[in-house]
C-alpha positions in Angstrom: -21.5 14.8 12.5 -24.8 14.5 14.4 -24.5 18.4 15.6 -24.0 19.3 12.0 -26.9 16.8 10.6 -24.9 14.5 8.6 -25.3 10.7 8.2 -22.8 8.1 7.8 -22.9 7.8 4.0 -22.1 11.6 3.8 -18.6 10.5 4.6 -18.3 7.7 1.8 -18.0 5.0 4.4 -21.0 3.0 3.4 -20.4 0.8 0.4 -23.9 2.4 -1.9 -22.4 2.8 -5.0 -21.4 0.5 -7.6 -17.6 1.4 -7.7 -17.0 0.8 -4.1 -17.4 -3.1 -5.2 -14.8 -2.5 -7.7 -12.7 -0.7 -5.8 -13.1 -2.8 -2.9 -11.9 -6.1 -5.2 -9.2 -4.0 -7.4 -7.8 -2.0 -3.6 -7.7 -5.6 -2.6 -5.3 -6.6 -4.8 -2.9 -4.0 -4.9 -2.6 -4.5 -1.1 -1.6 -7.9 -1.5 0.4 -7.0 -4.5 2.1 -4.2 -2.4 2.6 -6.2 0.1 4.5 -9.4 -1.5 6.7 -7.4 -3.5 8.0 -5.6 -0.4 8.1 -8.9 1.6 9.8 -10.5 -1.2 12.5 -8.3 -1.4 13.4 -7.6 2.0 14.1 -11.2 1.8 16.1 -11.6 -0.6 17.9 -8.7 0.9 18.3 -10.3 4.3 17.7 -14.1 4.0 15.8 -14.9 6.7 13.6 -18.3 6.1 9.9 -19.1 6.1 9.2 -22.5 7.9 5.5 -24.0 8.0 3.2 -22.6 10.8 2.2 -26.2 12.8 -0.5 -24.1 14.1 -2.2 -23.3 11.2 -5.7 -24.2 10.4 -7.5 -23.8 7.1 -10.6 -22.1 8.5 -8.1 -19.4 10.6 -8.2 -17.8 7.2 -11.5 -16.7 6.9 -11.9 -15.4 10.4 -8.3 -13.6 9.8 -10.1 -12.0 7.0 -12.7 -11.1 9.0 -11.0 -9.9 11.8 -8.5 -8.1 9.5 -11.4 -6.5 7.8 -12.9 -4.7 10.6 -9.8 -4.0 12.1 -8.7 -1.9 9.0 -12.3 -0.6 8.4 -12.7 0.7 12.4 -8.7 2.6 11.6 -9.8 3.9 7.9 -12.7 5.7 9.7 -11.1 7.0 12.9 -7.9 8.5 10.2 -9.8 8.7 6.6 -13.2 9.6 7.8 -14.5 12.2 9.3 -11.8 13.9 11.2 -9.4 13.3 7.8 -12.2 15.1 5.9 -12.7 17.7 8.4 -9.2 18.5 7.9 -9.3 18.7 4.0 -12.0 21.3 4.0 -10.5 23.2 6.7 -6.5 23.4 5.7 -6.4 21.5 2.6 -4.8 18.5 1.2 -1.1 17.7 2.7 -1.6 19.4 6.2 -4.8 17.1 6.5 -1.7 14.5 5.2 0.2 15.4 7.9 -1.1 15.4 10.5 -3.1 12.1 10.3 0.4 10.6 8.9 1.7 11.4 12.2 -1.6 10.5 14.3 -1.5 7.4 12.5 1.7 6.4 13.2 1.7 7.0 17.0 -1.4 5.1 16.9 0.6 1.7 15.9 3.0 2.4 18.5 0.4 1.0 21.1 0.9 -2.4 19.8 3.8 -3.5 21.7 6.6 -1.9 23.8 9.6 -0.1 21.1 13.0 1.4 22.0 12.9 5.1 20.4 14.6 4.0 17.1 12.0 1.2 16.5 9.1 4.0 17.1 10.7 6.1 14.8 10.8 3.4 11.9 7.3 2.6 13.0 6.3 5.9 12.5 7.9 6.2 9.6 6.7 3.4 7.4 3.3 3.3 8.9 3.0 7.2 8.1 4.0 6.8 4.7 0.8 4.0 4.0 -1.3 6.8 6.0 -0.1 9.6 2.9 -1.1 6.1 0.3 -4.7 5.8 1.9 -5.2 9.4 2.0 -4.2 9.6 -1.0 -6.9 6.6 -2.5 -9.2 9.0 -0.2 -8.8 12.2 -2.1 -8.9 10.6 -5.3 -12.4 9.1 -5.0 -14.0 10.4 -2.7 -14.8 7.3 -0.8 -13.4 4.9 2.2 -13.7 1.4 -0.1 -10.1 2.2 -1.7 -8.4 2.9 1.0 -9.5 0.0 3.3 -9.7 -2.3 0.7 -5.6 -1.4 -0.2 -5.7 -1.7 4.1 -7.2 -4.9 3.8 -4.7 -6.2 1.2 -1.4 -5.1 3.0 -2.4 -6.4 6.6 -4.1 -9.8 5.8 -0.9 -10.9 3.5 1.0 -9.2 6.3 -0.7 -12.4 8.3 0.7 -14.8 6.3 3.7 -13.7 5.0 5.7 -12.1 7.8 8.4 -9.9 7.4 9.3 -9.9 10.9 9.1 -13.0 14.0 7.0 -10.7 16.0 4.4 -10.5 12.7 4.5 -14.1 13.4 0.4 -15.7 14.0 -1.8 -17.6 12.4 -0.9 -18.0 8.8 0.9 -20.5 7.1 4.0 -19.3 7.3 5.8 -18.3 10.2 10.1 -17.1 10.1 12.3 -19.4 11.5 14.0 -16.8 14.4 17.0 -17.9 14.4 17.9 -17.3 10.2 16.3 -13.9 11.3 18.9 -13.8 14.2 21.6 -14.2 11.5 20.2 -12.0 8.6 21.8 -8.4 8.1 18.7 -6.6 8.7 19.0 -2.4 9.3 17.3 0.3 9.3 17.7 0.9 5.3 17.0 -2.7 4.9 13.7 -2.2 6.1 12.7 1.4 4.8 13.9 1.3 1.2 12.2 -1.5 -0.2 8.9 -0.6 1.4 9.3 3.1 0.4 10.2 1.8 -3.4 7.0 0.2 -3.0 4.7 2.5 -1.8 6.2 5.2 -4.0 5.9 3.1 -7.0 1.8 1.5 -6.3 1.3 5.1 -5.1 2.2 6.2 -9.0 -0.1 3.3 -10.5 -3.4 4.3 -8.2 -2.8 7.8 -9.1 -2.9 6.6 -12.7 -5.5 3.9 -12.6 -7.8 6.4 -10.6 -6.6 9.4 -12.8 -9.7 10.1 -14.7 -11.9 10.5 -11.7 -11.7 13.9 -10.0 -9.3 14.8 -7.6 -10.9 15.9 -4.5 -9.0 19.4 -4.1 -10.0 21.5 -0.7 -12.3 23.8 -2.9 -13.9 20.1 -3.9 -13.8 19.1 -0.1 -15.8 22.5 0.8 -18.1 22.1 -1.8 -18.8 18.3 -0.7 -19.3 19.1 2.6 -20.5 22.3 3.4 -20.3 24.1 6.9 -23.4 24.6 8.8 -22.7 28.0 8.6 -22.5 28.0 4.6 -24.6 25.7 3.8 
């Protein structure tokens, strides 16, 4: 960015307009919304039981948030900033998809130690929400969609686990032995979340229908090379 004279705003990451509020509050939302829905289901699918979190304290909320926030806002950047846009303008709209789906994915698989079918699913699910935040990307034009939907899904993630080792700080925490004794597979995981994302991924493409669709020709046009200025 610096070699090519461009600022940090020229990627939409710093909140200077008056819909980034809006879409900060309403991607939000439909994170958490997303998120319960999927939770909710897998458990009624598998059973497993919530039990309260004796660790929990009231103020471990708002430095979740925080920590959640810049968590998620340090990952939209890395995957929906510059190198996502660079990408775009270069090969256009799903192989930019694509291939940060993929880097995104094997990103997460740093967080703890996975046997080959668990980094598959990991992959998997987590490349899916990549294809979701791309997609809030491409249709305004900005980074407060995607991190707020970000946001949303990881801080409810907090506190309502869908899996013992999501359990931390919130105020729920799953008892492990009723996940022990759940049916829980592969399928029991994937299709509700895919459901999901398939299904919010439908209502932000309508909610956000009217604003332009950032197409490669858009992208190019946006951000011109230094050699075509």
């Amino acid at each position: 960015m610096r070699l090519e004279g461009r600022q940090l705003s020229d990627i939409g990451c710093l909140p200077d307009k008056k819909s980034d509020t809006r879409d900060y509050l309403t991607g939000t939302f439909i994170g958490i919304g997303m998120m319960v829905s999927t939770t909710f289901i897998i458990k009624s699918l598998t059973g497993f039981r919530w039990e309260f979190n004796p660790a929990f304290k009231p103020f471990s909320l708002v430095t979740l948030l925080v920590a959640t926030f810049g968590s998620v806002y340090a990952q939209e950047l890395a995957f929906r900033g510059y190198p996502f846009q660079l990408l775009l303008k270069k090969y256009g709209v799903w192989p930019a998809q694509s291939i940060i789906a993929v880097l995104f994915g094997c990103m997460h698989l740093m967080e703890r130690p996975l046997v080959f079918s668990e980094a598959l699913l990991l992959i998997f699910t987590t490349g899916i929400g990549s294809l979701f935040y791309g997609m809030a990307y491409i249709k305004t034009g900005r980074l407060a969609l995607p991190v707020a939907l970000h946001l949303g899904w990881n801080y409810c993630q907090h506190l309502l686990p869908r899996h013992p080792v999501q359990n931390g700080p919130g105020i729920w925490i799953i008892d492990p032995y009723s996940f022990d004794q759940a049916e829980f597979g592969f399928l029991t995981w994937t299709i509700p979340y895919t459901i999901i994302i398939i299904l919010f991924y439908a209502a932000v493409s309508f909610i956000y229908g009217k604003r332009k669709t950032l197409t490669t020709s858009a992208v190019k046009a946006r951000h011109p090379s230094p050699d075509n200025p």
